[in-house]
C-alpha positions in Angstrom: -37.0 60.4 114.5 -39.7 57.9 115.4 -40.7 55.4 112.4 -44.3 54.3 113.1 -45.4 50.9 112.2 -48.7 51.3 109.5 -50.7 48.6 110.2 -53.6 50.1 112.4 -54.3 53.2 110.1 -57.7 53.3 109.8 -60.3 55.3 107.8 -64.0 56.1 108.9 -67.0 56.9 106.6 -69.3 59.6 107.8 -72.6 59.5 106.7 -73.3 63.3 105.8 -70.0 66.5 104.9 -68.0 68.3 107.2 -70.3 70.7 107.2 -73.4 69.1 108.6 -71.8 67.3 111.3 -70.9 63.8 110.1 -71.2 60.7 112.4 -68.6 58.4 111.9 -68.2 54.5 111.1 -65.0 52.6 110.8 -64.6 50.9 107.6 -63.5 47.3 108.4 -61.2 45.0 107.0 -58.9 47.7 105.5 -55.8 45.7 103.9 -53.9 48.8 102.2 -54.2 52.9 101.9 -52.3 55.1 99.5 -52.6 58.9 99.2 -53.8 61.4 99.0 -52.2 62.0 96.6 -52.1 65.9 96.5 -50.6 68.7 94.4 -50.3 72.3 93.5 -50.7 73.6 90.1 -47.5 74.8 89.1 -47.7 78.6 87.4 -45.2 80.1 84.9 -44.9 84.1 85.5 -41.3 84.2 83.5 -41.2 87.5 81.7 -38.6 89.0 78.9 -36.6 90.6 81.6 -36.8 87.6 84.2 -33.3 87.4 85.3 -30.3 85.2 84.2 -33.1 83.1 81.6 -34.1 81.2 84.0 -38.0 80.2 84.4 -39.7 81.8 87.5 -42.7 80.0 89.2 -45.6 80.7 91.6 -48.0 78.1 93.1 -51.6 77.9 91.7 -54.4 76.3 93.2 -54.1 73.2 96.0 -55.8 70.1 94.0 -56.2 67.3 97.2 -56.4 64.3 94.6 -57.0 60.7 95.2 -57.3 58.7 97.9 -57.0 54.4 96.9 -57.3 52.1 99.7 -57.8 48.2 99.5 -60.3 46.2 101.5 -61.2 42.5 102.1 -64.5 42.5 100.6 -66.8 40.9 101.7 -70.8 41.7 100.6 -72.6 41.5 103.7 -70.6 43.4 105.3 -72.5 47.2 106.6 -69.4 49.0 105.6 -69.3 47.2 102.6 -72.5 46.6 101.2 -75.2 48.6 99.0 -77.5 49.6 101.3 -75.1 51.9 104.0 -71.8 51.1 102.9 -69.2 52.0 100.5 -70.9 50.3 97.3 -73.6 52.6 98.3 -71.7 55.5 98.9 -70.3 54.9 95.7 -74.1 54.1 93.8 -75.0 57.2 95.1 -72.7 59.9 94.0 -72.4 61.4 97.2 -70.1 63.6 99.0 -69.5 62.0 101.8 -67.1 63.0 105.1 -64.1 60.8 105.6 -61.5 60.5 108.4 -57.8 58.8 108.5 -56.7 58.0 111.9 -52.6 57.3 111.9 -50.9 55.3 114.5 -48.8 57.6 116.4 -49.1 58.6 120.0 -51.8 61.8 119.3 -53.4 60.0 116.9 -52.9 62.1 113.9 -56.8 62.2 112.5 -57.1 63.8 108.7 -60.6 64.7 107.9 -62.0 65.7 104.5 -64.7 65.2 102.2 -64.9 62.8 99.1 -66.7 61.3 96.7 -66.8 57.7 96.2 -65.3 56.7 92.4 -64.2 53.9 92.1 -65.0 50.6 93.4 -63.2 47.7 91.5 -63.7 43.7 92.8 -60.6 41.7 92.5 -61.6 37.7 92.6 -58.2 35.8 91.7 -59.0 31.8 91.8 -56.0 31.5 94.5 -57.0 34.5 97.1 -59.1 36.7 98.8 -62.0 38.4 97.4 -61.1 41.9 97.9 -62.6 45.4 96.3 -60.5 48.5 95.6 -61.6 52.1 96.6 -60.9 54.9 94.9 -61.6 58.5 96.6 -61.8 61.9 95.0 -61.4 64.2 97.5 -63.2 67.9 97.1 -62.3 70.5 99.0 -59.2 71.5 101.6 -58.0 68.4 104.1 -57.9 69.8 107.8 -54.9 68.2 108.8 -55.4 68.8 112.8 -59.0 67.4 112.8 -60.4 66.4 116.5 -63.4 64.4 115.2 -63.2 60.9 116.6 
């Protein structure tokens, strides 16, 4: 089993869905990434005459969750900034197309739509300035994505 080293993961904003045929920007200074965070309702079909009293399950609907990631902010930067980067993105409400690349040989690329909804500064007197993302992702991930 190969174990990848992380650092190189990066994530690119599109500027339109899936759907219409996003062109892609890579977001820069990217110090951290963590999800998505995805689950699968959990539903209980257990009946009177379910066997031995134990509880019987199906799966329910796919929720993708969250996607956090941490950046090195810095405010005049065009992936950062309010006029075509992610504090816009976020102003704006907008679904937006989003790809992770991973580091292995392929690359492995994720693609999936998300809206922007959370954007929290972090200014600690002994560090870098540095903003956290938060991503709500709408819709099915295609894991085998070729968009570059």
């Amino acid at each position: 089993m190969a174990v990848l080293f992380a650092q190189g993961t990066g994530i690119k904003l599109g500027t339109v869905p899936i759907a219409s045929t996003p062109t892609y920007t890579v977001i820069d200074e990217i110090i951290s990434i963590a999800g998505p965070t995805m689950s699968r309702d959990r539903i209980d079909v257990t009946a009177h005459d379910s066997a031995g009293q134990v509880r019987k399950f199906i799966n329910g609907l796919l929720d993708p969750g969250e996607l956090t990631f941490s950046i090195n902010y810095d405010p005049d930067n065009t992936t950062h900034d309010d006029v075509a980067g992610l504090l816009s993105v976020f102003d704006s409400g907008d679904i937006r197309a989003y790809l992770i690349t991973f580091t292995d040989p392929t690359p492995t690329k994720w693609e999936f739509d998300a809206i922007c909804n959370g954007f929290e500064i972090n200014a600690p007197v002994d560090a870098q300035l540095t903003a956290d993302i938060t991503l709500s992702l709408t819709g099915a991930i295609d894991f085998d994505s070729a968009a570059s």
